[in-house]
C-alpha positions as CSV (number, residue, x, y, z in Angstrom):
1,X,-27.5,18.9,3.2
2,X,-24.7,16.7,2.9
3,X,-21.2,17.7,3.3
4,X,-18.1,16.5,2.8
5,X,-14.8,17.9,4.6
6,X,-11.3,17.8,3.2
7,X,-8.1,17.7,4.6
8,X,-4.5,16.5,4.2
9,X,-1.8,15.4,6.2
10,X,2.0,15.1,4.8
11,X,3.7,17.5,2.0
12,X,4.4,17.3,-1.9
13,X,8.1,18.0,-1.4
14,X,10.1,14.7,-3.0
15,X,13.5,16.0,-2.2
16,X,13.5,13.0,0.5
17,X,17.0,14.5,1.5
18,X,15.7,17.7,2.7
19,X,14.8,17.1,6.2
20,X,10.9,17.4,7.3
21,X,10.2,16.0,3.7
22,X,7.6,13.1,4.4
23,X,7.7,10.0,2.5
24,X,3.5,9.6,2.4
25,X,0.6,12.3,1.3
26,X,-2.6,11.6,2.3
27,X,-5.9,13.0,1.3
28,X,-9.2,12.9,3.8
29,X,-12.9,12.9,3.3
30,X,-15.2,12.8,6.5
31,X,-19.1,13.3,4.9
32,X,-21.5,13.5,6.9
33,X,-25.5,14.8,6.7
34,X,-25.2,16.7,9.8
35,X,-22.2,19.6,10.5
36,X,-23.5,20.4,14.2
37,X,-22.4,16.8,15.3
38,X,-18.7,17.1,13.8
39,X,-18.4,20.7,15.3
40,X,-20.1,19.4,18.7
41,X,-16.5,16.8,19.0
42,X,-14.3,20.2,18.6
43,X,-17.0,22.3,21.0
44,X,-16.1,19.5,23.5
45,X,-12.7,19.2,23.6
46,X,-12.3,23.1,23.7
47,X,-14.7,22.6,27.3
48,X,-12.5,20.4,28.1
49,X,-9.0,22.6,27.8
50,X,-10.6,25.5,29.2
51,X,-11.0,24.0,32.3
52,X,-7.1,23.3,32.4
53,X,-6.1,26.7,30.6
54,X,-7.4,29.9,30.1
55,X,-7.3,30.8,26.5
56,X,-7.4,27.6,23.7
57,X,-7.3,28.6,20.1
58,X,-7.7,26.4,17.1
59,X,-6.7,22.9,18.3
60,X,-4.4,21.3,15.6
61,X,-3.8,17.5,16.7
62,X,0.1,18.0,16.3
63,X,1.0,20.1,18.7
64,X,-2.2,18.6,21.3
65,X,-1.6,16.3,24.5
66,X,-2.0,13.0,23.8
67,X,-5.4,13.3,26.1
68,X,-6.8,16.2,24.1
69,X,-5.9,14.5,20.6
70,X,-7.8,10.8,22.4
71,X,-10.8,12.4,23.5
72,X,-12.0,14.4,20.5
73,X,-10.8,11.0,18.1
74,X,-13.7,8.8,20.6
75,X,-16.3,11.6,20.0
76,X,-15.9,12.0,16.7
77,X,-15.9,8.3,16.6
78,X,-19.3,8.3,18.2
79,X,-20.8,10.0,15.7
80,X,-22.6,9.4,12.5
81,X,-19.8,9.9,10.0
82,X,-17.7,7.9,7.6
83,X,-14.2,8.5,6.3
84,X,-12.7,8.0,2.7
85,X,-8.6,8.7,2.3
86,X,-6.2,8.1,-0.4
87,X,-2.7,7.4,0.4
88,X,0.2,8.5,-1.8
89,X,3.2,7.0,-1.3
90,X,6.1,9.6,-2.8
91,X,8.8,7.1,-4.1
92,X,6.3,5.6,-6.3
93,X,5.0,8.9,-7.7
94,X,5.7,8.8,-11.8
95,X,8.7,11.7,-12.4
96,X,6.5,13.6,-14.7
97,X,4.2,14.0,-12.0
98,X,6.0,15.3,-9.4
99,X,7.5,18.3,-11.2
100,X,3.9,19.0,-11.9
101,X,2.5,19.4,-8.5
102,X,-0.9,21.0,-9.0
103,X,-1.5,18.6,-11.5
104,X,-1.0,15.8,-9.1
105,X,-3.1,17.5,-6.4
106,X,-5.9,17.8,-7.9
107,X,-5.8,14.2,-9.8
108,X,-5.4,12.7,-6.0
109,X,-8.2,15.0,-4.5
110,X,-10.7,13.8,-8.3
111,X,-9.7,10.0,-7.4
112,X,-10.8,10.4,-4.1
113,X,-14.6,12.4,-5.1
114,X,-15.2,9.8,-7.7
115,X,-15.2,6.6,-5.8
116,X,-17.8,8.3,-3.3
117,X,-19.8,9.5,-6.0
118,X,-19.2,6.3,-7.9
119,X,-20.1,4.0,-4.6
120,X,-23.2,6.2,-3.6
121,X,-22.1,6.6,-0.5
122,X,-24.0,10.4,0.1
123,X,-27.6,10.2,0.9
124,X,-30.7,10.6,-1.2
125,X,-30.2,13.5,-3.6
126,X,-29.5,16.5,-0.9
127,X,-27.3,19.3,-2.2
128,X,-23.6,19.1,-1.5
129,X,-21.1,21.1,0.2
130,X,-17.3,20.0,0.2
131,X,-15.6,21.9,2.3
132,X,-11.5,22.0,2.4
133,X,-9.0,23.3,5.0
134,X,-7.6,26.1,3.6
135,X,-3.8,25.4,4.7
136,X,-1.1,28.3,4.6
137,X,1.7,26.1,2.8
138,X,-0.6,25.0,0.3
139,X,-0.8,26.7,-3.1
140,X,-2.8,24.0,-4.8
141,X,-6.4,25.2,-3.3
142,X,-7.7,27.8,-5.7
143,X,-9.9,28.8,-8.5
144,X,-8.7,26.5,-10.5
145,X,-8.9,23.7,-7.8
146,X,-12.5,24.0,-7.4
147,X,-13.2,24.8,-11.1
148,X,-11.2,21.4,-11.9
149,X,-13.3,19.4,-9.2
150,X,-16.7,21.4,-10.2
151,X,-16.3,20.4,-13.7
152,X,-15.1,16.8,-13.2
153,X,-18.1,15.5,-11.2
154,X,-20.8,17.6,-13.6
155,X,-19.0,15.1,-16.4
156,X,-19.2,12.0,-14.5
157,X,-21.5,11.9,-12.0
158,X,-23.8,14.7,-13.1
159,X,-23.6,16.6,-10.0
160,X,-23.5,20.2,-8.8
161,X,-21.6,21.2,-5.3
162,X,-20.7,23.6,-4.0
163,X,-17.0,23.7,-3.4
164,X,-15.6,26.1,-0.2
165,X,-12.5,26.8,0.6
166,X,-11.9,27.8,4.7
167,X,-9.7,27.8,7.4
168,X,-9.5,25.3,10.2
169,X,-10.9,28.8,12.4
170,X,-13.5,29.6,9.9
171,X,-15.1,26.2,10.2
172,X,-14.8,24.5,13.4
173,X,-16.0,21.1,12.2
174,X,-12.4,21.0,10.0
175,X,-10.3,20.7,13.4
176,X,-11.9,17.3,13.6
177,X,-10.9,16.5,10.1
178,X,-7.4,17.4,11.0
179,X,-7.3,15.1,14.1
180,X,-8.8,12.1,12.1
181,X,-6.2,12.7,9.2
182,X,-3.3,13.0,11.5
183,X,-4.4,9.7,13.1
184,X,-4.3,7.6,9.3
185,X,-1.2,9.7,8.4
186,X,0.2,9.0,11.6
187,X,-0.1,5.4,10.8
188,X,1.7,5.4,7.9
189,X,4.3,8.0,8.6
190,X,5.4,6.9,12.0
191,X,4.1,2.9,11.8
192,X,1.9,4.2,15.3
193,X,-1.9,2.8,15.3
194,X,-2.2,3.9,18.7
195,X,-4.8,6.7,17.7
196,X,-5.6,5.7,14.0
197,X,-7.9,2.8,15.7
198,X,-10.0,4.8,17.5
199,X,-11.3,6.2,14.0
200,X,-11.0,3.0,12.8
201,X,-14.7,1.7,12.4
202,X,-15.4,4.9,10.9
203,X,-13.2,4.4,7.8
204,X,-14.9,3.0,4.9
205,X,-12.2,3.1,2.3
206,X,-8.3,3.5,2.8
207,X,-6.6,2.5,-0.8
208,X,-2.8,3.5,-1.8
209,X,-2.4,5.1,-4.8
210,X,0.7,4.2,-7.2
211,X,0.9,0.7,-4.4
């Protein structure tokens, strides 16, 4: 089984005045062939807290210590995974398109599926799972979503997966995800590298869109 995990880092708001409004929006793919590994990073760094803390809950890598967010970025950097992201960079976005927000969402997240279908960069013909982080601000990850993503790689790439939809609690292995796309977006956002080169070597395509 291959499987592809999805998350994103940033916001679709372009009111640039409003405060909290980023200027970036970034889309994540980590594949890998085996889940266990990804979920064994979080399993880790949740050992790891416990022994400080009592109770630890889902770990989001923005509100983590800079030791918790460093130590689960090296494992999952130790494992056999690769990253694709796409980067958006707001000011450049067309107007049409920003007053069309679902529109854009899913035209990033298709952009993103087709260069790894298009690059052969899953193994072998195992089925396909792409799982993404269910996010409670976003209103773009629904039927029509996965119907929209379903449909586009059966046209081009003459492939059926599987499309899920979960939260960060539901799937443990998505936590990771988070930490590894708040490291890129960090990088972009806040012009800090600091944790965006752990993950580094395990990035095998990070392209701008609308450069």
């Amino acid at each position: 089984m291959s499987y592809i995990f999805m998350e994103e880092s940033g916001d679709l708001g372009f009111d640039f005045s409003k405060k909290g409004t980023s200027h970036y929006f970034l889309i994540i793919f980590l594949f890998s062939n085996n889940k266990r590994d990804i979920e064994k990073c979080v399993k880790k760094a949740h050992a790891g807290l416990r022994k400080k803390y009592k109770k630890v809950g889902v770990l989001h890598a923005y509100k983590e210590e800079a030791a918790t967010k460093k130590r689960l970025l090296s494992l999952l950097a130790g494992k056999d995974c690769s990253i694709m992201t796409i980067l958006l960079n707001k000011k450049k976005v067309y107007t049409n398109l920003q007053d069309e927000k679902p529109v854009l969402y899913n035209y990033v997240t298709n952009i993103l599926l087709d260069r790894i279908f298009s690059e052969k960069l899953l193994r072998g013909n195992e089925p396909i799972e792409i799982i993404a982080s269910r996010k409670d601000t976003s209103r773009f990850l629904n039927m029509n979503f996965k119907s929209y993503l379903q449909a586009q790689l059966e046209k081009n790439h003459n492939v059926a997966v599987k499309i899920t939809i979960r939260t960060p609690t539901e799937e443990k292995a998505l936590q990771a995800v988070d930490f590894a796309s708040w490291a890129i977006f960090r990088k972009y956002q806040s012009k800090d590298e600091e944790y965006y080169r752990i993950i580094k070597g395990r990035i095998v395509e990070e392209k701008p869109l609308f450069p």
